[in-house]
N, C-alpha and C positions, 0 to 999 in steps of 0.2 A: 467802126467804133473808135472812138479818138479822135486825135489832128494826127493828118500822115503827117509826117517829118520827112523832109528832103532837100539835099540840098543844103543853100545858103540858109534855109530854117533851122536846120540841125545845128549846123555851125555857130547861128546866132545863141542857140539855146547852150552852149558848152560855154560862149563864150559870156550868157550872162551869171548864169553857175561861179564861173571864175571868177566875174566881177565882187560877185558877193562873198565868195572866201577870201581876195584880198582885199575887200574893208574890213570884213571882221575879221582878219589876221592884225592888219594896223589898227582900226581901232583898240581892240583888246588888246596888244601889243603898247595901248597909252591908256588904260585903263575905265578906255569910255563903252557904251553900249555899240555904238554903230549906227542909231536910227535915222538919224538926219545923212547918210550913205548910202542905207536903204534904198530909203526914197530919192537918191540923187539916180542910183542905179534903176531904179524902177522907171523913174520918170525918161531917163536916156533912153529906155528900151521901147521905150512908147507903151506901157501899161495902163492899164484901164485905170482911171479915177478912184474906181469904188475899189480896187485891190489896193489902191494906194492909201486911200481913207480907213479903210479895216486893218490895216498892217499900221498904222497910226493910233490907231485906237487901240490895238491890241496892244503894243510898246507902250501907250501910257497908262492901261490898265494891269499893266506889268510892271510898270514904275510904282506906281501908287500901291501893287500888295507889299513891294520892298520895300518900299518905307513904314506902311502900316508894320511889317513883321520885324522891321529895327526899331521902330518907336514902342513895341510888345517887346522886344529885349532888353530896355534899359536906356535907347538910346535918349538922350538929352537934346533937346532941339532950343539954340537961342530961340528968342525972340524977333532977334531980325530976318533968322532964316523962314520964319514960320509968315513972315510976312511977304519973304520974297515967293515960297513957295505956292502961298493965294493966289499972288499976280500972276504966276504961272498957271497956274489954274483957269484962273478968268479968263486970262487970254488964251489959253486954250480951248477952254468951251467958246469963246466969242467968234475965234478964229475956225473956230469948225464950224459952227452958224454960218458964217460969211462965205465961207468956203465951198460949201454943201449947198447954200441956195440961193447966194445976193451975187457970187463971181463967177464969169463964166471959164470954165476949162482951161480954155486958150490962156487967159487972162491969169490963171491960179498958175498955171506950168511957167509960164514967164518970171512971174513972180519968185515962185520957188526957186526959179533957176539964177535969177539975179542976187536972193540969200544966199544960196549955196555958194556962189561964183565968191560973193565978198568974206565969205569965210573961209576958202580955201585958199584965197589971196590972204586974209589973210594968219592962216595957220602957217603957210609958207615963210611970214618974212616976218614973222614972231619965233 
């Protein structure tokens, strides 16, 4: 019943555990969600696609009730933000179109790994 754990297994699984309490200690720590960490942590560990894809979908349909439930409290939304937040949109569904059945794997992980690399460059030297 299960996966036995032994070994460098066990070890790997503590030490993705930790991974993930120290981005959401830093991230939270600057008052961001984490998710794009997440998925840097997920993708390091060599995780399945589809758990990468649902923990993606799941963060943006977590994004989207926090806004709906601040936009239901009063909040006030320029007009520019409402247009940056489409684009965001768009290319989020577009980009999970592409993701999901025009790129392959290989191809997506690269990818991802090259955004992340130039945002952590640079968060660092900002």
């Amino acid at each position: 019943m299960g996966i036995e754990r032994f070994g460098i297994f066990e070890c790997m699984e503590y030490i993705f555990v930790l991974s993930l309490f120290i981005v959401a200690f830093l991230y939270s720590s600057l008052g961001h969600g984490g998710a794009s960490g997440y998925l840097a942590i997920m993708s390091l560990f060599g995780l399945a696609l589809v758990f990468m894809r649902s923990t993606a979908l799941f963060i943006f349909l977590n994004s989207l009730a926090g806004l709906f439930a601040l936009v239901q409290g009063g909040l006030n939304l320029e007009p520019r933000l409402i247009v940056w937040i489409g684009a965001d949109v768009l290319g989020g569904i577009s980009g999970s179109y592409l993701g999901s059945s025009r790129i392959k794997p290989v191809r997506l992980k690269n990818v991802l790994s090259a955004i992340l690399l130039v945002a952590s460059i640079k968060l660092f030297l900002l």
